[in-house]
Each structure stands twice: as C-alpha cells, then as structure tokens.
LORO-441583 format. One record per residue: residue number from 1; chain; x, y, z of N, C-alpha, C in turn. Coordinates in steps of 0.001 Angstrom, whole numbers, plus 500000, padded with zeros to 6 digits. Each point is the difference from the previous one (the first is absolute). Example, Ala and Ser with C-alpha at 12.3 -4.5 7.8 and 13.67 -1.06 7.14 Angstrom:
# LORO-441583
- 1,A,513190,494310,507800,499110,501190,500000,500900,501200,500000
- 2,A,499650,501050,499280,500820,501190,500060,499230,501090,500730
This chain:
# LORO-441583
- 1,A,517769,491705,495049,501102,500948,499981,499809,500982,501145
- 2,A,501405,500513,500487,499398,500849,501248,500390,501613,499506
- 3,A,498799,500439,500833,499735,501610,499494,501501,500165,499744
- 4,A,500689,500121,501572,501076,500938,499643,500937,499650,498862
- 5,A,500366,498414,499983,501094,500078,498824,499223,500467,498686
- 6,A,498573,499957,499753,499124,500133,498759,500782,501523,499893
- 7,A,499793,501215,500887,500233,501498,500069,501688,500003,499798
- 8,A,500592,499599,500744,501331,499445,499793,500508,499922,498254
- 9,A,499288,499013,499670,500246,499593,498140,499473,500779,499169
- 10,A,498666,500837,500750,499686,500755,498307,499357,501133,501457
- 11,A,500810,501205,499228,499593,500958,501128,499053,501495,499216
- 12,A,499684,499238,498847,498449,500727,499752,498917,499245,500197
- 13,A,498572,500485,499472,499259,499223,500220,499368,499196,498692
- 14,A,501019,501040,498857,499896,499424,498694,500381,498625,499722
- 15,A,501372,499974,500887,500936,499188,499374,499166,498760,501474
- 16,A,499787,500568,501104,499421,498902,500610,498772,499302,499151
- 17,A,498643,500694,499269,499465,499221,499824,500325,499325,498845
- 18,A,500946,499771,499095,500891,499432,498651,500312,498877,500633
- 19,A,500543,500125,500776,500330,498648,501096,499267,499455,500273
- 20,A,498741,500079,501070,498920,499239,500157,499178,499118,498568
- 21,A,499821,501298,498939,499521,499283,499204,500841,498878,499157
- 22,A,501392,500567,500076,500751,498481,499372,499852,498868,500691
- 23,A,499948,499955,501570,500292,499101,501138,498590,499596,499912
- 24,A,498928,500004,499229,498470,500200,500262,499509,499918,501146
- 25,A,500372,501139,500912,499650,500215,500901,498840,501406,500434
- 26,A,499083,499866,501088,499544,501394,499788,499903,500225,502007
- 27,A,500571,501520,500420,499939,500247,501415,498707,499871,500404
- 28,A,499595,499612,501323,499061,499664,500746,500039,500403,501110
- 29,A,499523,500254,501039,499672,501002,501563,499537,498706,501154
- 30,A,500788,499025,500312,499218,499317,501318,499570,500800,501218
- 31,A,498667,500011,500105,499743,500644,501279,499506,499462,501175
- 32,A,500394,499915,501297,499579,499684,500585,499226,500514,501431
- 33,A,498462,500188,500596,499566,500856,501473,499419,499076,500480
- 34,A,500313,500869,501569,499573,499575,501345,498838,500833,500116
- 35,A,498851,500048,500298,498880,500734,500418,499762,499389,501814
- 36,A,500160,500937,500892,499495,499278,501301,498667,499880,499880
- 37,A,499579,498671,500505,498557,499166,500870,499308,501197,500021
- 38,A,500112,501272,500123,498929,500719,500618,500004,501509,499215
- 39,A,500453,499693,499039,500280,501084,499328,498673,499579,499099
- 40,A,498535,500254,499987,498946,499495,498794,500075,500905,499463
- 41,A,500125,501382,499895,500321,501203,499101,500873,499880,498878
- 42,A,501372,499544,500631,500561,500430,499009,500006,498452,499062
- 43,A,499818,498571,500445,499693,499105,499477,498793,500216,498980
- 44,A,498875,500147,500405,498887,500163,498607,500656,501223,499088
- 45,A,500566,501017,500565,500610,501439,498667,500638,499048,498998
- 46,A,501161,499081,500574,500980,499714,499296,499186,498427,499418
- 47,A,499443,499413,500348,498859,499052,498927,499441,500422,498586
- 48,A,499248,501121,500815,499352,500870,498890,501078,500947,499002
- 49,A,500926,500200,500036,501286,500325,499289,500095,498929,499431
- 50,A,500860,498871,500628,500544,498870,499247,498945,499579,498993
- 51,A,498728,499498,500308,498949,498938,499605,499051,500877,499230
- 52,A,500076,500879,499853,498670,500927,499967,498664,499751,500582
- 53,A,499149,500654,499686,498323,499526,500283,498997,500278,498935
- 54,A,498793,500124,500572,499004,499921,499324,498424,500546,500817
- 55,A,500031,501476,499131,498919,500752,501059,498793,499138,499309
- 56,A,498898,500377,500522,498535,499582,499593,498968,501027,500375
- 57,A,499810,501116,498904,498964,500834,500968,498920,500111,498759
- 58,A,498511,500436,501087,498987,499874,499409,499421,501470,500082
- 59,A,499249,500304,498544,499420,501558,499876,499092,499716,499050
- 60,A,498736,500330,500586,498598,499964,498928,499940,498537,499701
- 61,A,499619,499694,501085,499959,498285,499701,500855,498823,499736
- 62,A,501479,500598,499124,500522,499301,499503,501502,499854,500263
- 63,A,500623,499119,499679,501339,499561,501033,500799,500467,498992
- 64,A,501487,500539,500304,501096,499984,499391,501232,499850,500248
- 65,A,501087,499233,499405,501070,499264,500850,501102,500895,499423
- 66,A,500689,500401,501278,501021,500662,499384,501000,499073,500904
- 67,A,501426,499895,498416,501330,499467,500749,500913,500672,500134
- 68,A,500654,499704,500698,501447,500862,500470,501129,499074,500269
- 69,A,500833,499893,498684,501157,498930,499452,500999,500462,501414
- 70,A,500379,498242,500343,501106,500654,501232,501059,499825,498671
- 71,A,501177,499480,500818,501194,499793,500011,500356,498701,499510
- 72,A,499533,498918,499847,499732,498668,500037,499155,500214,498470
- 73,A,499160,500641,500160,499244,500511,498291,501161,500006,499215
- 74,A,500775,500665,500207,500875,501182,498659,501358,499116,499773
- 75,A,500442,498910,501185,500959,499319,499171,501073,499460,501624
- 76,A,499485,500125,501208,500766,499945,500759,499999,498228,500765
- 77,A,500502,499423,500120,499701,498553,500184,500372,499422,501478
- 78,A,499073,499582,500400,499787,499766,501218,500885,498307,500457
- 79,A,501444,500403,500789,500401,498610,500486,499539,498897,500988
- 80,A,499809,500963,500921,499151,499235,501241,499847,501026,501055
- 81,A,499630,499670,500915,499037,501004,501191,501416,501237,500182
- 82,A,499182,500792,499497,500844,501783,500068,501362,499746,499271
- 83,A,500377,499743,498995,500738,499749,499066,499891,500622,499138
- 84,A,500434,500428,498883,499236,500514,498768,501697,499982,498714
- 85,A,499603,500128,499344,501064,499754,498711,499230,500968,498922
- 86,A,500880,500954,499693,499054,501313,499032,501058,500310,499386
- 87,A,499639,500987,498728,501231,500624,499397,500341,501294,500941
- 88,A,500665,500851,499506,500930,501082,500949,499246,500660,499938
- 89,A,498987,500694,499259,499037,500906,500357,498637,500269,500671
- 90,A,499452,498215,500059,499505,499553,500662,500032,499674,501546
- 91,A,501310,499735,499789,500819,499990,501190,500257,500947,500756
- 92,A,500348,501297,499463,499980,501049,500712,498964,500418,500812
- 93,A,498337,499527,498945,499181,500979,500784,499422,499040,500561
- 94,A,500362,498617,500549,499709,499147,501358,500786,500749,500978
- 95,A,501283,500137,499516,501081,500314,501176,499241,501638,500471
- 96,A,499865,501038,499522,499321,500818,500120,499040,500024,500252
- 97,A,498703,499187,500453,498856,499738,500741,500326,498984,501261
- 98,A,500965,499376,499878,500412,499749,501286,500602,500752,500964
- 99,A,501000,500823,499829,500312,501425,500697,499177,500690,500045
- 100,A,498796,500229,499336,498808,500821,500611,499394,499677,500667
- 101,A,499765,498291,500029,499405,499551,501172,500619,499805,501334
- 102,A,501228,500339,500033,500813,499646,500706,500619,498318,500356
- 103,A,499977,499508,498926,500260,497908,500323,501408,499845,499508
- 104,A,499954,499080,501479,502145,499741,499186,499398,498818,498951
- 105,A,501305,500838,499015,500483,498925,499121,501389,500040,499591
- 106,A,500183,499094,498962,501235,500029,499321,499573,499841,498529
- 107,A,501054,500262,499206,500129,499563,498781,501218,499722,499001
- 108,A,500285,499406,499161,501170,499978,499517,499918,499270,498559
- 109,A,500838,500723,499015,500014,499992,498554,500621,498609,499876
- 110,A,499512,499258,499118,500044,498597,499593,499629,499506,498280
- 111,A,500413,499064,499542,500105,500136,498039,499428,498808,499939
- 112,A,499103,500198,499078,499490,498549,499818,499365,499787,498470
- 113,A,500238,499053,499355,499807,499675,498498,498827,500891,499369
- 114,A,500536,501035,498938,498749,500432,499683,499517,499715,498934
C-alpha cells in the first residue's frame, strides 16, 4: 500500500493503524547508504552502531567482556550491503546517525506482513 493513499484513507494514526492491523500489515523503514572508499571513520562509527561490539578488558588479572547491542541486536534486519529494513524507530535512529555522520542515504516507508 502506498504511504500517501494509506494517509489519504485514514488520516489519524488510530484509524491508520486499525487498517494495517485488519490488512495484517505492519510499517517498515527501507534504508538505504553510500559511505565513500575513504571515509574509515565514519564507516567503523556506523558498523559499530549498526552491529554493535564487544569490549574485552583486563583488571587484576582477570578479563571482562563487555557488549554493546547495535542495531541489528534490537530488531533491525539486514538486506544486503548498506541496506537495512527496521521498524520506524529504529529507523529513525539509523537515519539520525547517518546525518551525524554525514552519509547520503535514502529511505522510504514500505508494509510488509506482520
């Protein structure tokens, strides 16, 4: 279904999501970035965002692993190289770490069986 006629037919967000859930549908965020060849800054920031990591530090002998859930942790699903498919809030705060990093992208609202 496309956004606009969706806003078009039900112009709350009540009555939009009544719709989706009859249509069993649920909104989704395709995203898509360009990172330039030479940008390694803002490429590893936005890895370590998306993917999270995994520190390893040692004190008094002994090791301790700390993680740090990306984006990809919490529910965001990876299509293929710089792609991403997330819900809208998820979505936002890719789209919002990409403008901080400064990387073009795009994105655009899309429905898919929920």
């Amino acid at each position: 279904m496309n956004p606009q006629v969706l806003a078009a037919v039900c112009p709350t967000m009540e009555e939009r999501e009544v719709l989706l859930d009859r249509l069993g549908l649920r909104e989704v965020c395709l995203i898509h970035y360009d990172i330039e060849e030479g940008n390694v800054r803002a490429r590893t920031a936005l890895n370590r965002f998306v993917f999270g990591r995994v520190e390893v530090r040692e004190s008094n002998g002994s090791t301790k692993e700390y993680r740090y859930p990306g984006l990809v942790t919490e529910g965001a699903e990876r299509i293929g190289q710089s792609v991403f498919m997330a819900t809208p809030d998820l979505a936002n705060r890719l789209i919002e770490k990409l403008r901080e990093l400064g990387v073009q992208h795009s994105a655009r609202k899309v429905y898919e069986p929920s």
